[in-house]
C-alpha positions in Angstrom: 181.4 187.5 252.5 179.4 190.9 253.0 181.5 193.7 254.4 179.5 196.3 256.4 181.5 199.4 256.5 179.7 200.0 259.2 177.3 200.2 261.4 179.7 201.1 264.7 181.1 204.0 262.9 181.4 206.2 259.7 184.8 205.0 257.9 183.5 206.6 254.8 183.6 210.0 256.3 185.9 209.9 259.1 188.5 207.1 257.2 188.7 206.9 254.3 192.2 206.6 253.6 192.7 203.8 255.7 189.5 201.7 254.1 191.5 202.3 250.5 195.0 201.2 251.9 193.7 198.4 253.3 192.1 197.7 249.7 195.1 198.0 248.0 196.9 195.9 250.6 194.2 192.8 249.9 193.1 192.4 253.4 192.5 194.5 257.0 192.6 193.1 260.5 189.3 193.7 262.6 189.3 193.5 266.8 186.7 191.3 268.1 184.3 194.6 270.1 183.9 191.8 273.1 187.3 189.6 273.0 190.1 192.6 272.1 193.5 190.4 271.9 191.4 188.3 269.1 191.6 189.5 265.8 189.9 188.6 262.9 191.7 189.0 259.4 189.8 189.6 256.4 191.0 189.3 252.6 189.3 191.4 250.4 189.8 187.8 247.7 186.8 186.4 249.7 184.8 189.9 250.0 181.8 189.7 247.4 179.6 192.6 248.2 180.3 195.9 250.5 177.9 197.7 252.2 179.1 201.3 252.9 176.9 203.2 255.4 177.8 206.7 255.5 176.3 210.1 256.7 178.7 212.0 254.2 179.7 209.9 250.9 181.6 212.5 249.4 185.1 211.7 250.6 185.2 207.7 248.8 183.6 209.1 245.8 186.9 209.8 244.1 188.4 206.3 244.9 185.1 204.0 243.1 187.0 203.3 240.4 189.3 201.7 242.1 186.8 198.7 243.7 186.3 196.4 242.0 183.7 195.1 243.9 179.6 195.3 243.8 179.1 198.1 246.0 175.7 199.2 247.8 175.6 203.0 250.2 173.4 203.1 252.8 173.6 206.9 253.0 171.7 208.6 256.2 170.3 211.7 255.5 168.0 213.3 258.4 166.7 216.7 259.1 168.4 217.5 262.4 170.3 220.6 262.7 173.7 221.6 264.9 172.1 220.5 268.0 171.5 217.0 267.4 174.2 216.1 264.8 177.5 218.9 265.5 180.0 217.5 263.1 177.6 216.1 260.1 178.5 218.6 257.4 175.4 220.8 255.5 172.7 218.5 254.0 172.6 220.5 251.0 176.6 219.2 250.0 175.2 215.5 251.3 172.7 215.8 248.5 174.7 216.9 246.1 177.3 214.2 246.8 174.2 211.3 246.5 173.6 212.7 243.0 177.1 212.3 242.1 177.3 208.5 243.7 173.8 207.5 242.3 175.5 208.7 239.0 178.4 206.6 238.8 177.0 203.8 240.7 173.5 203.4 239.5 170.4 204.5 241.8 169.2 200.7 242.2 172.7 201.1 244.4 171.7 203.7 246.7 169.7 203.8 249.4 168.7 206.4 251.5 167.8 205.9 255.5 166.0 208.7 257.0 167.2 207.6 260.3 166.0 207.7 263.3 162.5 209.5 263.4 161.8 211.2 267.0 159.3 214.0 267.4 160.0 217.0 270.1 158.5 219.9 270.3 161.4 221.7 267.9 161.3 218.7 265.2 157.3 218.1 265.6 155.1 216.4 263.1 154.8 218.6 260.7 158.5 219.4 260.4 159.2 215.9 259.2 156.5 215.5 256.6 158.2 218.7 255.1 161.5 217.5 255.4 160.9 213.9 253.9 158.7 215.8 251.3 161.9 217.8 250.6 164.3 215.2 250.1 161.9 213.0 248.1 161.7 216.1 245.7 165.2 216.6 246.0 166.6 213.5 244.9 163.6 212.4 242.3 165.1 210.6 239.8 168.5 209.4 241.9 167.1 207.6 244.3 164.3 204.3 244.6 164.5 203.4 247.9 164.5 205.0 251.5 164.6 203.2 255.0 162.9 204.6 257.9 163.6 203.6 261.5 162.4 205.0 265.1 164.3 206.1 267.8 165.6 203.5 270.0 166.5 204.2 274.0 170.1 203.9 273.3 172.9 204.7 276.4 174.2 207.6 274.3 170.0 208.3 274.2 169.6 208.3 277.4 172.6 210.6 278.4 171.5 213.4 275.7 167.8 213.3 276.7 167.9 217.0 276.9 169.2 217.9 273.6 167.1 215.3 272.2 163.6 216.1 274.7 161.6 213.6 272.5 158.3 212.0 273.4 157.0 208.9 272.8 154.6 208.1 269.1 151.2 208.1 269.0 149.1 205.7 266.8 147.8 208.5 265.0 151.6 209.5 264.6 152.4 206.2 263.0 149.4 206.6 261.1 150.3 210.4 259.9 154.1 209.4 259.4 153.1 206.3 257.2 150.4 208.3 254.8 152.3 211.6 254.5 155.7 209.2 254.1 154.7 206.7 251.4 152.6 209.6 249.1 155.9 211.5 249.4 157.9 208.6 248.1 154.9 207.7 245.5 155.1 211.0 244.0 158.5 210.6 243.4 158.7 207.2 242.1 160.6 205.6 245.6 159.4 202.9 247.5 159.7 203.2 251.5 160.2 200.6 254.0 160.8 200.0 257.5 163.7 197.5 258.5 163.1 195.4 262.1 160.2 197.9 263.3 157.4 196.8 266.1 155.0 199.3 264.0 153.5 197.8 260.9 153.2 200.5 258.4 152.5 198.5 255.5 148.8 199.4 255.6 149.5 202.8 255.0 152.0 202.0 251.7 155.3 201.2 253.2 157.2 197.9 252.4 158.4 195.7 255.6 161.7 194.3 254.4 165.1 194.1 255.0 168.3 196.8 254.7 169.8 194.0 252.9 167.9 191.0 252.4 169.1 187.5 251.7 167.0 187.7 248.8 169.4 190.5 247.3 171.9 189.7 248.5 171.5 186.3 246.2 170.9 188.5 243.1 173.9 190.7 243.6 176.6 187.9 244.5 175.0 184.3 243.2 175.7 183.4 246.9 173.0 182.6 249.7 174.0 184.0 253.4 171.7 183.0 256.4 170.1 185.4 259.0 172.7 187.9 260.4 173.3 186.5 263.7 174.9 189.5 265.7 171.4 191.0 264.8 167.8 189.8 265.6 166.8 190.9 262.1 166.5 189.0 258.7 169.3 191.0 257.2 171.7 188.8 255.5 175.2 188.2 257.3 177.6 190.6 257.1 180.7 191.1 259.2 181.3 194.8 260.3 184.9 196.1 260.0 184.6 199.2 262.4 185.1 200.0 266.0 182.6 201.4 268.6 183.3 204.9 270.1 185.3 206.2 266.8 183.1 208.4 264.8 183.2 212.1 264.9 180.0 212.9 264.2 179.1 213.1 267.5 175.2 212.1 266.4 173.1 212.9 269.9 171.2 209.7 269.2 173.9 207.2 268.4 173.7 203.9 269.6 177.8 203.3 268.7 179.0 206.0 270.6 178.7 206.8 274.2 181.9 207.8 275.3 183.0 211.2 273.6 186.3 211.1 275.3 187.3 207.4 273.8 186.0 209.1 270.9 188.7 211.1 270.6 191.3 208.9 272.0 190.4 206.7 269.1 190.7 208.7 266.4 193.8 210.4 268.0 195.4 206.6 267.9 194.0 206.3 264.0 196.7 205.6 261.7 195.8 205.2 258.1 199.0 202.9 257.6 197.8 200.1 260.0 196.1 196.9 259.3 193.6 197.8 262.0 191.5 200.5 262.1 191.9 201.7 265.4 195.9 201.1 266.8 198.1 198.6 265.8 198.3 194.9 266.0 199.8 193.7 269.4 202.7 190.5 270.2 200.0 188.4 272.1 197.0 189.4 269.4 195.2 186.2 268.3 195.0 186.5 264.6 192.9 183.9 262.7 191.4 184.2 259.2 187.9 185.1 258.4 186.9 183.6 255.1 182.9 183.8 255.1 
C-alpha cells in the first residue's frame, strides 16, 4: 500500500503530531469523503511507501528518524505572495527546510511542484520565468525533479476569481513557459515534467510522466500497483489519509478547500490523540480493514 499524505490537506504542516501518534500506534482510521459512518482502518504493517505532500516540510523534519518507511515529499513551492496563499509561511524558510530534507533523505527523494501556474496581470509572464529561474538556482544541487501543473476551475477558483483575476494561456504562453522552464531546469541539472496536462510540452524539453508512476513505484517497493482509480491519471494507487476542508493554508486556488468556515470547525475538532484525523470514531462507524 502507498499512503498519500495528502492531497485533501497539508497533515505535514498543519498535523503533524497526529500523523506521528498514529505511527507509533501502528495504524489510523480514515472516513470515507462520500460514505462518512464508513471507515477505513489502515496498519502502517501493510504501508510500503508514503507520499508526503506538503507546502511547509519543516515541522516532520525532526521525526524522519523515526519511519521506518521509504519516504518520497512532494513539496509545493510557488511564487504567490499574501494574497493568494495567507497562512503559507516565507518561501525563503520553505527553502531552507527542502535543503535540510533533501539532506537527510536524499534528493532522488524530493520533488518539487511549482503548482498551479496562472498568469494575471500582478503574476504575468515574466514574473514566473524569474521566479522558476530563482528557485532552480536556489536549490541546484538539492533537488532533480520539479512538477508543473495549470490552474484548474476549481469551486474554491471560482469563488476567489477576484483575488486570483487570472486569464486564460496562450499558445505562445505554453510555448514561452515550456522554453524558459526546461533551460531553467537544464542549467541546473533538474528535469521538468507535467503530470495529467491537456498541453504537450515535451517539444519544448519537459518530460510527460507521472507524480508517481507505477514504474517507480515498482523500483521503490518490489510491488506493482495499477492505475489510481479515484484519479483519471496513470499515477500508481495510493489511498489518501486526509480530510477535505481541513488545511489552514487557506491557498485561494485550492481545489480541497471551499468552505473556510468548516475549515475551521475542523481543525477546532482536531485532536492529535484520535485514530482519526478529524473527530473521533462514532458507536454506529463501519470499521473494516484496508490492507492494499
Amino acid at each position: 500500500m502507498i499512503l498519500n499524505v495528502s492531497g485533501r490537506t497539508d497533515i505535514v504542516a498543519f498535523y503533524t503530531p497526529w500523523f506521528i501518534n498514529r505511527y507509533k500506534e501502528g495504524f489510523l482510521d480514515v472516513r470515507n469523503p462520500f460514505y462518512q459512518k464508513n471507515v477505513s482502518r489502515i496498519y502502517f504493517k501493510n504501508v510500503d511507501l508514503i507520499l508526503f505532500c506538503t507546502k511547509n516540510p519543516l515541522p516532520i523534519i525532526p521525526y524522519l528518524k523515526e519511519i521506518d518507511k521509504k519516504i518520497i515529499f512532494h513539496i509545493t513551492l510557488t511564487p504567490y505572495k499574501k494574497d493568494i496563499e495567507p497562512n503559507v509561511p516565507d518561501k525563503s524558510t520553505i527553502i531552507e527546510g527542502i535543503k535540510k530534507l533533501s539532506n537527510i533523505i536524499g534528493k532522488d527523494n524530493v520533488y518539487i511542484r511549482y503548482d498551479p501556474v496562472f498568469i494575471s496581470k500582478k503574476y504575468n509572464l515574466e514574473y514566473h520565468q524569474k521566479a522558476f529561474d530563482k528557485v532552480c538556482t536556489l536549490l541546484d544541487g538539492y533537488v532533480n525533479k520539479i512538477i508543473i501543473s495549470f490552474i484548474d476551475y476549481y469551486k474554491n477558483v471560482e469563488k476567489n476569481l477576484k483575488e486570483i483575476n487570472y486569464r486564460e494561456f496562450t499558445k505562445d504562453d505554453y510555448k514561452s513557459i515550456g522554453l524558459s522552464f526546461s533551460q531553467s531546469a537544464s542549467n541546473h541539472n533538474m528535469t521538468v515534467q507535467t503530470c495529467f496536462e491537456e498541453e504537450d510540452l515535451t517539444e519544448y524539453g519537459f518530460i510527460k510522466g507521472e507524480c508517481l508512476s507505477r514504474e517507480l513505484a515498482l523500483k521503490l517497493t518490489g510491488k506493482k500497483y495499477p492505475k489510481w482509480k479515484a484519479r483519471n491519471c496513470s499515477c500508481a494507487e495510493m489511498v489518501d489519509i486526509g480530510v477535505y476542508n481541513s488545511c489552514k493554508h487557506f491557498c485561494k486556488y485550492c481545489y480541497a478547500n471551499f468552505d473556510e468556515d468548516k475549515v475551521n470547525i475542523n481543525y477546532q475538532n482536531h485532536d492529535p490523540k484520535s485514530s482519526l484525523l478529524i473527530g473521533h470514531l462514532e458507536p454506529d462507524d463501519i470499521i473494516k480493514e484496508r490492507s492494499k
